[in-house]
DRENDRENGU-928551 format. One record per atom (N, C-alpha, C, O): residue in three letters; z, x, y. Coordinates in steps of 0.2 Angstrom, whole numbers, plus 2048, in hexadecimal, padded with zeros to 3 digits. Each point is the difference from the previous one (the first is absolute). Layout:
% residues N
alaZXY...
//
This chain:
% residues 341
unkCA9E1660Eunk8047FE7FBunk8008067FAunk7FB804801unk8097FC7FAunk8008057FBunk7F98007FCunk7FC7FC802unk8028087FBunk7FC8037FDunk7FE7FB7F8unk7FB7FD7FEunk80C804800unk8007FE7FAunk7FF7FA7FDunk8037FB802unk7F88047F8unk7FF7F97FFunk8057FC800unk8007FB803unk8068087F8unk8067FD7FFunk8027FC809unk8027FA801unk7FF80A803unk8047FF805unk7FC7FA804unk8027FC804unk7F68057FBunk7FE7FB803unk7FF7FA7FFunk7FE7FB805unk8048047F2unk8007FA7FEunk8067FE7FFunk8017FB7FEunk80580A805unk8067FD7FFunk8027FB80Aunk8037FB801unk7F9809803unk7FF7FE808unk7FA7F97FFunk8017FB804unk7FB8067F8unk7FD7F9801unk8047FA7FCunk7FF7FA801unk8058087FAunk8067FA7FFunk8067FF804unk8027FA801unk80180C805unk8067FC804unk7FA7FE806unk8037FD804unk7F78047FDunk7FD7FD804unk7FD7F77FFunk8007FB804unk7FF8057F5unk8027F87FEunk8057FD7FEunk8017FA7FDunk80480A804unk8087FB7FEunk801801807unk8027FA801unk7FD808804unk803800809unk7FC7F9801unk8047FB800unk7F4805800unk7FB7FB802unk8047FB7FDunk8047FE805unk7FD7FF7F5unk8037FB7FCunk8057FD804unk8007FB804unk80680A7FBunk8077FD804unk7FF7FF806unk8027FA801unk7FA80A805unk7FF7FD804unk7FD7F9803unk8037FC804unk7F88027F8unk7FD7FD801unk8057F87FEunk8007FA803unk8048097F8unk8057F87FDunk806801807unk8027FB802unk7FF80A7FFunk805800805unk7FC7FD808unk8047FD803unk7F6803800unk7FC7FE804unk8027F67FEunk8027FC804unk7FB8047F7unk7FF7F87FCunk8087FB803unk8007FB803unk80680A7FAunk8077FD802unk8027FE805unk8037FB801unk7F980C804unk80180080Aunk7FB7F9800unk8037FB7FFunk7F8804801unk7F87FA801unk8057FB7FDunk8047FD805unk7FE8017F4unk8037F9801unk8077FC800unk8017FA800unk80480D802unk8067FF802unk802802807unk8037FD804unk7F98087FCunk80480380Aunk7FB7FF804unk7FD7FA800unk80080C803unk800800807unk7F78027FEunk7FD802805unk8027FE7F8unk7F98047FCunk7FD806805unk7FB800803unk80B8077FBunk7FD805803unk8008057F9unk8048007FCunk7F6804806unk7FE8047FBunk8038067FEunk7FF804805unk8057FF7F6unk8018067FFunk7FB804805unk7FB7FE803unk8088087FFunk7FB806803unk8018077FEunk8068027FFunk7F5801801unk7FD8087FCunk802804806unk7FF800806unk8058067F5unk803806806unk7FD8067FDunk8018027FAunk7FC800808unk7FF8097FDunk804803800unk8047FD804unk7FE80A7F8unk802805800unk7FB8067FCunk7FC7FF7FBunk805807809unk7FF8067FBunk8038067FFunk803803804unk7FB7FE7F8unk8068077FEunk7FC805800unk7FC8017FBunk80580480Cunk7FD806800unk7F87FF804unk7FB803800unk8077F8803unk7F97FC804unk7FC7FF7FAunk7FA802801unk8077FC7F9unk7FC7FF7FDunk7FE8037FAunk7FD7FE7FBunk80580A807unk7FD8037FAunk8048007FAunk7FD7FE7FBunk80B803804unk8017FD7FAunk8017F67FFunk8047FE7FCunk7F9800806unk8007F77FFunk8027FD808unk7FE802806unk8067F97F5unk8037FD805unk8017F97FEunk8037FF7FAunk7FD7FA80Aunk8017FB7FBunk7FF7F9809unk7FF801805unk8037F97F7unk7FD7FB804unk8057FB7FFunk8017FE7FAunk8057FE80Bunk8047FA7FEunk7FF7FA804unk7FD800805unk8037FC7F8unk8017F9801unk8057FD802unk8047FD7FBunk7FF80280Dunk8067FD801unk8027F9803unk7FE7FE805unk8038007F8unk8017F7800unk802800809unk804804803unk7F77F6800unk8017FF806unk8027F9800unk7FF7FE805unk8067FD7F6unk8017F9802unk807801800unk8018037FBunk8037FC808unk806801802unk8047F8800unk805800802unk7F67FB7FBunk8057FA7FFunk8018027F7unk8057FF7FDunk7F58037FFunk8028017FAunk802808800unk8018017FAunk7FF803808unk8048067FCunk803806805unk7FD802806unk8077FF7F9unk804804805unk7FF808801unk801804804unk7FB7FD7F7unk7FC8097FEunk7FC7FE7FAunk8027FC7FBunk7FA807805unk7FB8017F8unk7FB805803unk7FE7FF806unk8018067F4unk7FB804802unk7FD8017F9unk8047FE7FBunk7F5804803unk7FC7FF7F9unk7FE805803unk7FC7FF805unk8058097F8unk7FD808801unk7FC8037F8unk8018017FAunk7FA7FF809unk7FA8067FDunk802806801unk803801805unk7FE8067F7unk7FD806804unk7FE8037F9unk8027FE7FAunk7F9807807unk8008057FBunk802808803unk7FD800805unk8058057FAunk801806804unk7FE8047F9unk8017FF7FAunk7FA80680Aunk7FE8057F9unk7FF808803unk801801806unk7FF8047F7unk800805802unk7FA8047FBunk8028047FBunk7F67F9806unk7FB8037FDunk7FF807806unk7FC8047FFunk8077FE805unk7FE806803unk8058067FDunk7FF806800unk8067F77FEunk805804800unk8028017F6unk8037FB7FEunk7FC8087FFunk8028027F7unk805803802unk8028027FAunk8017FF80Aunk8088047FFunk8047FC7FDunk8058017FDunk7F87F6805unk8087FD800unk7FE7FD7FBunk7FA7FE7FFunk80C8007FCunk8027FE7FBunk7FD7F8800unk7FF7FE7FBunk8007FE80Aunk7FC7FB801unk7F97FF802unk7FE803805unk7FE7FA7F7unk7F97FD803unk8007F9804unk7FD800806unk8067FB7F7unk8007FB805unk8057FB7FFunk8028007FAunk8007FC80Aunk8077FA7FFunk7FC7FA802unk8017FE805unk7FC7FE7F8unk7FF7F8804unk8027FC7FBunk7FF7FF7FAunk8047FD80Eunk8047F9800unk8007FB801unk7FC7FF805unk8087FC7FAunk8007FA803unk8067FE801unk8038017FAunk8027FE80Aunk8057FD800unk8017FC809unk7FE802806unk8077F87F6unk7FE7F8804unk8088017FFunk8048007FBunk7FF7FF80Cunk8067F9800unk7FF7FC805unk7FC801805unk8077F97FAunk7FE7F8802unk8087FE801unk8038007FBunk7FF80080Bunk8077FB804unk7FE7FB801unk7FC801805unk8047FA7FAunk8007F9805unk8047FD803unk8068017FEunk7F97FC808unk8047FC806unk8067FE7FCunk806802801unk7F87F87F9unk8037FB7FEunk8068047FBunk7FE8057FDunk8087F8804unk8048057FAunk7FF7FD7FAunk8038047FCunk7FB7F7803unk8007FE7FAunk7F98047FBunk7FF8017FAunk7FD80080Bunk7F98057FCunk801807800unk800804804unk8027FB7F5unk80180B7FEunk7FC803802unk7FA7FE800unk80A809802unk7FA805804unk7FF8027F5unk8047FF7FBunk7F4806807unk7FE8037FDunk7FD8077FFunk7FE804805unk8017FE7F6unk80080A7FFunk7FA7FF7FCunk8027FD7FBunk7F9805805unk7FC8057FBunk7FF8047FFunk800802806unk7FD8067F6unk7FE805803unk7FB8017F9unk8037FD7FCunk7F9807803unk7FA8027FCunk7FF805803unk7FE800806unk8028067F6unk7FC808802unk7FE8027FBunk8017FD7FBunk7F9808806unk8008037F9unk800807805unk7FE801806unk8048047F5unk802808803unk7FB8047FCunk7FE7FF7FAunk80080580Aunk7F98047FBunk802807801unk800802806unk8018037F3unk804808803unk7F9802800unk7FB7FD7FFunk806809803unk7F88057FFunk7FD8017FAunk7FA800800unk8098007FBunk7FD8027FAunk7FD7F97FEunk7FB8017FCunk8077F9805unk7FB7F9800unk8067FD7FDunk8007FA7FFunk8048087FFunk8037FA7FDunk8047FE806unk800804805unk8057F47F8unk8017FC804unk8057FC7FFunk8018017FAunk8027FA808unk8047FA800unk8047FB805unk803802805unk7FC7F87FAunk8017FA803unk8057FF801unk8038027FBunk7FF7FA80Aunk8077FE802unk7FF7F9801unk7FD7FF805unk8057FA7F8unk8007FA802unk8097FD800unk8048007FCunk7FB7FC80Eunk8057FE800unk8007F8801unk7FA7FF800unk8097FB800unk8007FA801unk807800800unk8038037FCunk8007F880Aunk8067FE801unk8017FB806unk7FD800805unk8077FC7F8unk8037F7805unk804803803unk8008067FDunk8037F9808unk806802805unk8037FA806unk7FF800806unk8037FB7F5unk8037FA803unk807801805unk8058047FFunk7FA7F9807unk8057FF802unk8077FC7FFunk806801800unk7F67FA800unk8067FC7FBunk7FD7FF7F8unk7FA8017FEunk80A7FC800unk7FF7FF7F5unk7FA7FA802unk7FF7FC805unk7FE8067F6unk7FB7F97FEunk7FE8037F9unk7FC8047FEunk80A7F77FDunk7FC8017F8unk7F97FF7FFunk7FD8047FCunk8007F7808unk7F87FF800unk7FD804800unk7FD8027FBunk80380080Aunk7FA808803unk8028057FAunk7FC8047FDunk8097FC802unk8028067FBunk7FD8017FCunk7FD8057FFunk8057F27FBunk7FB8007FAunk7FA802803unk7FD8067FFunk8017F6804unk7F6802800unk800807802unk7FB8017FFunk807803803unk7FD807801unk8018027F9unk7FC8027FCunk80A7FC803unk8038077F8unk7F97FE7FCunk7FD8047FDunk8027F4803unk7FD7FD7FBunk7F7804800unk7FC8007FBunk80380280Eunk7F8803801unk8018077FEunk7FD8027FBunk806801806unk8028087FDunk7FF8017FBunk7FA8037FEunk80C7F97FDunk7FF8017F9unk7F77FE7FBunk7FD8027FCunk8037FA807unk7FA7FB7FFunk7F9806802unk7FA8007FDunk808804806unk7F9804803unk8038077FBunk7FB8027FEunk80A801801unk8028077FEunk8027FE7F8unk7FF8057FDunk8037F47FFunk8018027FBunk8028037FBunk8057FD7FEunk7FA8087FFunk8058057FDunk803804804unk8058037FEunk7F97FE807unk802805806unk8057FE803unk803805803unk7FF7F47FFunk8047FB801unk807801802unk8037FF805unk7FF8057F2unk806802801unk803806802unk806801802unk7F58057FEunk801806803unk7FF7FE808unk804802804unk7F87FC7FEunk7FD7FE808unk809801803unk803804803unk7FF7F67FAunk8067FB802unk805806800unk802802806unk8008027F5unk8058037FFunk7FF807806unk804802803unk7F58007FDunk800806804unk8037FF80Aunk802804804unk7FC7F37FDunk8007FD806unk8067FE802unk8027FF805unk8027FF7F4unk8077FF801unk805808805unk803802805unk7FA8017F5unk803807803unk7FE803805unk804803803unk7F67FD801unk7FD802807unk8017FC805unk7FF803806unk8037F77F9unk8027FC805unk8067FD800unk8027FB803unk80580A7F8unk8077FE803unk802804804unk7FD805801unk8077FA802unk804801806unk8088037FFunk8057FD802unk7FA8077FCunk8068037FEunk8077FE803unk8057FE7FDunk7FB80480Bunk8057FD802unk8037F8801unk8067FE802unk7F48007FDunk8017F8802unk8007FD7FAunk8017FA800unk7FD8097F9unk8027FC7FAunk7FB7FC7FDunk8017FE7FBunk7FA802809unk7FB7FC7FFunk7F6801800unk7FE806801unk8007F67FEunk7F7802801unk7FE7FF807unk8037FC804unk7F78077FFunk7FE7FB807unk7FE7FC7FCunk8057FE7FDunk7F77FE801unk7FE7FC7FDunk8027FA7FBunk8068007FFunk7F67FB7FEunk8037FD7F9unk7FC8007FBunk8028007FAunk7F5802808unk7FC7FF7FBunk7FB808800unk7FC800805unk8048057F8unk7FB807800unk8018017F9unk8047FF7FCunk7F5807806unk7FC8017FAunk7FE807804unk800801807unk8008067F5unk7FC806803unk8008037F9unk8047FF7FBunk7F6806805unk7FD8027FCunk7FF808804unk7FE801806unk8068057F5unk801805806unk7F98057FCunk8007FF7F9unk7FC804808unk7FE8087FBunk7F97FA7FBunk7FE8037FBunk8007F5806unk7FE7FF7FAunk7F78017FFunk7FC800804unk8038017F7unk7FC805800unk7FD7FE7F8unk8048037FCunk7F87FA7FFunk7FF7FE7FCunk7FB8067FDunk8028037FBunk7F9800808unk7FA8067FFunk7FB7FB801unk7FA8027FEunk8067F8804unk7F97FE7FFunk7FF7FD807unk7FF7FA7FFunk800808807unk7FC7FF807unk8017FA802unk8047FD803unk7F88007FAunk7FB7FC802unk8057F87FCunk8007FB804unk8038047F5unk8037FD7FFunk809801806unk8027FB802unk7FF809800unk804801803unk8017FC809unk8047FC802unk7F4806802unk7FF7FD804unk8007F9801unk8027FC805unk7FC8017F4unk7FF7FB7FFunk8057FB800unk8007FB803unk8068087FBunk8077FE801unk803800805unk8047FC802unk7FA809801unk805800805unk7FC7FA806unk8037FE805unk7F78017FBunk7FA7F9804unk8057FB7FFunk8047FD804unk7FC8027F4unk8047FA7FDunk8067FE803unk8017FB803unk8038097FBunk808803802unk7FF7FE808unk8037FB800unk7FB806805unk7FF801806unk7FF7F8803unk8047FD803unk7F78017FBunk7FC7F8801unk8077FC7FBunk8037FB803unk7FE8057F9unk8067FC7FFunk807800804unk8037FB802unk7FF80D801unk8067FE804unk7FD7FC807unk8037FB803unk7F88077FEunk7FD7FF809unk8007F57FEunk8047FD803unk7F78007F6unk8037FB801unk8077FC7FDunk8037FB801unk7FE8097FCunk8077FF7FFunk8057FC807unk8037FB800unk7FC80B804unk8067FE806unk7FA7FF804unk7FF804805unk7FD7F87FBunk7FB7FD804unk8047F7800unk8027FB804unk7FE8057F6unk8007F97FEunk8067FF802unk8027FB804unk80580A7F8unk8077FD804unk7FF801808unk8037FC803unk7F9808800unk8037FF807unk7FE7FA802unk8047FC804unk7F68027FBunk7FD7F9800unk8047FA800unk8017FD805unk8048037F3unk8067FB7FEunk807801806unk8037FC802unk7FD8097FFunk806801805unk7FE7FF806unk805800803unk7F57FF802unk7FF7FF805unk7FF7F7804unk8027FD805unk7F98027F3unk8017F9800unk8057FB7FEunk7FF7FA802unk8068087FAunk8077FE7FDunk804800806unk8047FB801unk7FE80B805unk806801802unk7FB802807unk7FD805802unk8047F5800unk7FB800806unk803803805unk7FD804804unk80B7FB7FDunk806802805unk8058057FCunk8008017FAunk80580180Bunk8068047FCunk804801807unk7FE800805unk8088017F9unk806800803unk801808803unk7FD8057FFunk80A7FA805unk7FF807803unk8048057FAunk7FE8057FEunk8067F77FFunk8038027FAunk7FB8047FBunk8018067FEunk7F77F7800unk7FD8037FCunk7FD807803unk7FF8057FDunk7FF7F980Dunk7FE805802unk8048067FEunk7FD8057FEunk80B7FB804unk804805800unk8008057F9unk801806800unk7FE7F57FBunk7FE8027F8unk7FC8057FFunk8018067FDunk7FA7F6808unk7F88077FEunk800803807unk7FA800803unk80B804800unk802805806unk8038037FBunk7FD8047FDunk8097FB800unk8048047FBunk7F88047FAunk7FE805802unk8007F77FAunk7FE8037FDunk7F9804800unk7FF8047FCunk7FE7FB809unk7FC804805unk803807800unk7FD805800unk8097FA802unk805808803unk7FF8037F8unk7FD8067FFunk8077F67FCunk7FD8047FAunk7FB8027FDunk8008057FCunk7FB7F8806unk7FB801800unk7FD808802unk7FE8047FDunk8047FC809unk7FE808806unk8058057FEunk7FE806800unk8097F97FCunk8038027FDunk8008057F8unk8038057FFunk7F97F77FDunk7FC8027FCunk7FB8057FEunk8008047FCunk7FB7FA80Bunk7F98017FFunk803808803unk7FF8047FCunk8047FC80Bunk803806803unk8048057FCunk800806803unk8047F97F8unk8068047FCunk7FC7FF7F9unk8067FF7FEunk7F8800800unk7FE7FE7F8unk7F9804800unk8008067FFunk7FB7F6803unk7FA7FC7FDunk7FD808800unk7FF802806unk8008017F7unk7FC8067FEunk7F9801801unk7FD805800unk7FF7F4801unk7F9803802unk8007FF808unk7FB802803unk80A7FA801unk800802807unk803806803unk800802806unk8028017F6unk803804802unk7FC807800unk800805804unk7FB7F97F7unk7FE8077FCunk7F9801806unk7FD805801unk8017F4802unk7FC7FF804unk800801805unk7FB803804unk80B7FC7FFunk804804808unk7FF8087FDunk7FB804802unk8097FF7FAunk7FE805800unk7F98057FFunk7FF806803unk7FD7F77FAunk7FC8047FEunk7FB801809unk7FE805802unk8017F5802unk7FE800806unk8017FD804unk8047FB7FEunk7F980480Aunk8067FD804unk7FB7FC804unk8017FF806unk7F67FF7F6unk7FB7FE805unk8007F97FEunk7FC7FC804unk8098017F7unk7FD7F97FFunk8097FA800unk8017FB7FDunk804809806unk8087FD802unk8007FA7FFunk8037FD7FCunk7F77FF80Aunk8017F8801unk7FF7FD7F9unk8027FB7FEunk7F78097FFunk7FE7FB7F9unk8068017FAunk8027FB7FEunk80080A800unk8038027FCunk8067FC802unk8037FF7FBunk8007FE80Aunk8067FE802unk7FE7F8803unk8037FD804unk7F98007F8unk7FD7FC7FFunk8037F87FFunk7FF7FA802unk8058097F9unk8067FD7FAunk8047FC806unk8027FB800unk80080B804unk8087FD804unk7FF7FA803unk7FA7FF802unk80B7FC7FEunk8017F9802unk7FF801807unk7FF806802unk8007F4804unk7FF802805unk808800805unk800801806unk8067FD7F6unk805801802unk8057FF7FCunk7FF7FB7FCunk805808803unk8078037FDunk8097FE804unk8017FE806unk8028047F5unk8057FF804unk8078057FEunk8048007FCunk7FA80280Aunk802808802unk8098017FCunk8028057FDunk8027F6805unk8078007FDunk8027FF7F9unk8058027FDunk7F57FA800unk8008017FAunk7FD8067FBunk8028017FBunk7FA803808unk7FE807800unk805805801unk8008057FDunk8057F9806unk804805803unk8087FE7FBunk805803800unk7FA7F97FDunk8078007FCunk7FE8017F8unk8037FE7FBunk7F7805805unk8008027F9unk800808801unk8008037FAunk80080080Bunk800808802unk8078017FAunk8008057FDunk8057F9802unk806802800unk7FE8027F6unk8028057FCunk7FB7F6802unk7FD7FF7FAunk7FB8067FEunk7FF8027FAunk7FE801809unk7FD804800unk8018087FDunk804803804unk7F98017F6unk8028067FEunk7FE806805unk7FC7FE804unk8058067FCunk800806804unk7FA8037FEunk8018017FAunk7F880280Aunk7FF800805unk7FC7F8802unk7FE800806unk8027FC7F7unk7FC7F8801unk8047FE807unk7FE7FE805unk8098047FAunk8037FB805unk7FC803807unk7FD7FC803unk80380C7FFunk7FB802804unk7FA7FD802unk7FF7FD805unk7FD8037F5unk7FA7FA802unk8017FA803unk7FD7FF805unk8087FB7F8unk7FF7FB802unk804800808unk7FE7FD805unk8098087FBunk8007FE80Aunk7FB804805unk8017FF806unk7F98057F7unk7FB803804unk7FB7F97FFunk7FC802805unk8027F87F8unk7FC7FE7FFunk8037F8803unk7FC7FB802unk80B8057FEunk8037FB806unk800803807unk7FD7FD804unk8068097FDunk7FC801807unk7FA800805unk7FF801806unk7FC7FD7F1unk7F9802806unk7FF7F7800unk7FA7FE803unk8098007FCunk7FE7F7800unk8037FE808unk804804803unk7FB7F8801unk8027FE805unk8087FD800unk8017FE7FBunk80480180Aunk8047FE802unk8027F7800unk8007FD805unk8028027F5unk8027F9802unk8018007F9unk8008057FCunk8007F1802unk8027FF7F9unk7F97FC7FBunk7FF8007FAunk7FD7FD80Cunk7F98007FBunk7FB804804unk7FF7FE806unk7FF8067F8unk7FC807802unk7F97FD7FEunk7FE7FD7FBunk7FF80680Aunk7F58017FBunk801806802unk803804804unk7F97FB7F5unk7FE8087FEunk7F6801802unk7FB8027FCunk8047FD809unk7FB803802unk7FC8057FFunk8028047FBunk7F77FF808unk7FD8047FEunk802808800unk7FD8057FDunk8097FB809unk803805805unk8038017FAunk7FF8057FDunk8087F6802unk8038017FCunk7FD8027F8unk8028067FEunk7FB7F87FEunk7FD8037FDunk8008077FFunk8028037FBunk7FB7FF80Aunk7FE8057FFunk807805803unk7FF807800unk8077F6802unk808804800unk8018017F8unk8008057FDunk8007F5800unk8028007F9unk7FE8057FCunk8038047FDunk7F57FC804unk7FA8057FCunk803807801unk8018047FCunk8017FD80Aunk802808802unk8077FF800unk803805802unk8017F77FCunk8098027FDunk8008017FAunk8058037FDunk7F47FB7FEunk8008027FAunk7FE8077FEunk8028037FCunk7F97FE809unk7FD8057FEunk803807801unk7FF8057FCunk8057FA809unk807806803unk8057FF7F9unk8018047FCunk8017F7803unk8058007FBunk7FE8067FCunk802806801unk7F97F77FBunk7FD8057F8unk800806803unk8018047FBunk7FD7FF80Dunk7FF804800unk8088057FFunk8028067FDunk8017F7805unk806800801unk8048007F9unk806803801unk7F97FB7FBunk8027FF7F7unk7FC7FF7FCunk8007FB7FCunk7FC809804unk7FA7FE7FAunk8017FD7F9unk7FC7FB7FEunk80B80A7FFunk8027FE7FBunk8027F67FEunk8017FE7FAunk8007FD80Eunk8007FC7FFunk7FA7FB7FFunk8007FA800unk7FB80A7FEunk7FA7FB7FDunk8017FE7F9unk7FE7FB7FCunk80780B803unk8007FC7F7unk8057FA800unk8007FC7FCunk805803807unk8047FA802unk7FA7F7804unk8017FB803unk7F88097FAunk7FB7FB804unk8027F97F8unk8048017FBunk7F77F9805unk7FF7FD7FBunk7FC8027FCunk7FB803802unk8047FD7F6unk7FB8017FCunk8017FC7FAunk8067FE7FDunk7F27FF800unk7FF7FD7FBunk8028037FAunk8068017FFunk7F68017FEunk8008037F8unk80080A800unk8028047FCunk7F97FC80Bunk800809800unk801800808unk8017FA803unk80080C801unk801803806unk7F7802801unk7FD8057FDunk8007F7806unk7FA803802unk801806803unk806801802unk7F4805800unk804806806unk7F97FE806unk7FC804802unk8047F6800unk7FB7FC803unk7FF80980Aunk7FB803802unk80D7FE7FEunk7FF805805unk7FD805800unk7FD802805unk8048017F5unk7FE8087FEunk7F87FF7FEunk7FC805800unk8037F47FEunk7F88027FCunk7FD7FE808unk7FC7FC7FEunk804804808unk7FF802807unk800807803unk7FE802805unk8058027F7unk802806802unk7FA8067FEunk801806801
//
């Protein structure tokens, strides 16, 4: 792992918010499904010498359709050329089976340049398939309640990071992101973001809980729901979401973890009639990104597949660079690719 004290007390915090979530995610499988265990995947970047990282992929398949809770930290103590010392992170998405249990987003990093200074990135966000006022209030109400004065800045930078320009709309209903923040004092900062972290984790603990136990069953009608919004989902993460993207590009050893997020099936026609929607050069992206998906109308997006998507992105940029600044952003444009360079 990295060198620096910072970086390593920043890897022993997303190492205790992984354990945490998992462990409540383990609890949910034991008293509602089929009680099988999350499981641990290595990766490393560069066989190890600049990092690497460790994810946890949800194996119950009667409660969740994809979920993965990713570690990594990547550092480059051999190398002083580059503008980065080290990247560790935490980010977790949760799909569940059931459509009435919103899937879930967190992410926590803290970024360290060479010269030592640094800054955190925290995200939380609900991603309902269908409306539930309920689940709503209680997240907005865990957010606010853990961030505070921050509350309102969170809200407004996550509004704008996660609309969807052509569709009018947020992927979500309830986020919070904090882009660059950075108080000067370490240690009270870490401290928040533990906080910040253990609040979202049981926040949507407890609704997925209430939605599993409440809505025992669902119609093909709600399945059909959370296939649509799933699609938006891969739709997002794929054309928008700037820290997957920045992660495709920067290297090509960790595709499956980084593409973690994706649902495990989408729905290809619905994907395919927002192409017309789409500004030039994006609309290129998205029918290179329906191409790499399989043939029909509800598609899995497999490990194979995955890794089409990871490299339809990755040719894209190559191909338009200038279309990174059309990516999503909070309050500043991090240059998360260049300080890799």
């Amino acid at each position: 792992m990295a060198n620096s004290a910072r970086a390593k007390e920043a890897y022993g915090l997303v190492e205790e918010l992984q354990e945490y979530f998992v462990s409540k995610l383990n609890d949910v499988s034991h008293a509602l499904g089929e009680d099988k265990a999350c499981e641990a995947v290595e990766w490393l970047r560069d066989e190890g010498r600049h990092g690497g990282g460790v994810r946890y992929e949800t194996r119950d398949s009667t409660i969740f359709n994809r979920g993965s809770v990713n570690i990594s930290q990547v550092h480059y103590d051999d190398d002083e050329s580059k503008k980065l010392s080290s990247a560790t992170a935490i980010s977790t998405i949760i799909h569940p089976e059931n459509p009435h249990a919103p899937s879930m987003h967190m992410h926590i990093s803290w970024t360290q340049m060479r010269d030592g200074s640094g800054y955190w990135r925290l995200m939380g966000d609900l991603n309902p398939s269908l409306k539930n006022d309920v689940f709503k209030r209680d997240f907005d109400m865990a957010l606010e309640k853990v961030t505070d004065a921050l509350y309102d800045e969170g809200v407004a930078q996550a509004e704008r990071y996660f609309y969807i320009p052509v569709l009018g709309r947020t992927r979500g209903v309830s986020h919070f992101y904090l882009e660059g923040y950075n108080t000067g004092d370490f240690e009270s900062d870490i401290a928040f973001a533990r906080k910040f972290g253990k609040a979202v984790i049981d926040a949507y603990i407890g609704i997925t809980l209430q939605a599993l136990q409440y809505y025992r069953t669902f119609t093909a009608e709600e399945k059909a729901a959370q296939l649509d919004y799933h699609t938006l989902y891969l739709f997002q993460v794929l054309t928008l979401d700037r820290g997957t993207t920045s992660g495709l590009l920067v290297h090509d050893q960790n595709d499956v973890g980084i593409m973690g997020s994706i649902p495990a099936h989408v729905n290809r026609p619905l994907l395919y009639s927002w192409l017309e929607k789409m500004p030039k050069p994006q609309d290129r992206l998205l029918l290179s990104l329906i191409e790499a998906l399989p043939e029909g109308d509800r598609v899995l997006v497999d490990e194979r597949v995955k890794k089409r998507l990871a490299n339809a992105v990755r040719e894209h940029y190559k191909k338009f660079p200038e279309a990174i600044s059309m990516q999503a952003s909070g309050k500043i444009i991090p240059p998360t690719v260049d300080n890799h360079k």
